[in-house]
C-alpha positions as CSV (number, residue, x, y, z in Angstrom):
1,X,0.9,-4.8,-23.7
2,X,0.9,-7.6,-21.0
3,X,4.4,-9.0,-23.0
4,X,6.1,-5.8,-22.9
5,X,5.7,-5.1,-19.6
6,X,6.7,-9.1,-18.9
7,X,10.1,-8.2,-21.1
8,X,10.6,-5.2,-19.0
9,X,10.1,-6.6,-15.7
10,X,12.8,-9.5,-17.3
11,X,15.2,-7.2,-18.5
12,X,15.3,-5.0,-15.0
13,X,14.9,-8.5,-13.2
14,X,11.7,-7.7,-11.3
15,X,9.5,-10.4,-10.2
16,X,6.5,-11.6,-13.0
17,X,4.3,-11.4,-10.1
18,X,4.8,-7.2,-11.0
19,X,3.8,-7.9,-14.7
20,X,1.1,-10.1,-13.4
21,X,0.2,-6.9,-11.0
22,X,0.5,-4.6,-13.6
23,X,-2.7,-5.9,-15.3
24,X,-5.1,-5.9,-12.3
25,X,-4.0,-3.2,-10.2
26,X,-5.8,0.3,-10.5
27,X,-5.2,3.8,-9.0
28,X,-7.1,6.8,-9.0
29,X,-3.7,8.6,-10.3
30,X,-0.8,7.2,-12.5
31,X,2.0,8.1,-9.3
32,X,-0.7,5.8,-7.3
33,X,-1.4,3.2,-9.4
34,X,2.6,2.8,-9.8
35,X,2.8,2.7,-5.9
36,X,0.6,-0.2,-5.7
37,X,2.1,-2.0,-7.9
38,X,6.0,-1.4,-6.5
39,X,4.0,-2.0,-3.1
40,X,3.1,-5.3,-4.6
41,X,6.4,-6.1,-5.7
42,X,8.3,-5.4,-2.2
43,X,5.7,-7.8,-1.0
44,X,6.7,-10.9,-3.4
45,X,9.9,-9.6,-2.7
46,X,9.8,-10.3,1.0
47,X,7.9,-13.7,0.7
48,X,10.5,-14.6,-1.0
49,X,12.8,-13.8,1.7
50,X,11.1,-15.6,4.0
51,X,11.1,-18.3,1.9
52,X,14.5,-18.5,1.3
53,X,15.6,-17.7,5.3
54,X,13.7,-20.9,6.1
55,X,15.0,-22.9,3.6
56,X,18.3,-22.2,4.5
57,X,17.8,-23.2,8.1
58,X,16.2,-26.4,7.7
């Protein structure tokens, strides 16, 4: 299960931080447990952002 999800998170280039996610995040409903996880993502995401912003200004 835990390689399919990392070949779909490859294939629609998400972050394998989601795939990583996907394995330990829980919701009482599946529409929850997906808005955790995209939740998680947009996090990454905006680290990475960050990341990038200050890298480019040094």
């Amino acid at each position: 299960m835990k390689e399919q999800i990392q070949n779909c998170c490859k294939e629609l280039r998400l972050s394998a931080a989601l795939a990583e996610n996907a394995m330990s995040m829980a919701g009482a409903t599946n529409q929850e447990y997906l808005l955790n996880i995209l939740k998680a993502e947009m996090r990454v995401l905006i680290a990475l952002k960050h990341l990038m912003i200050t890298v480019l200004i040094r």
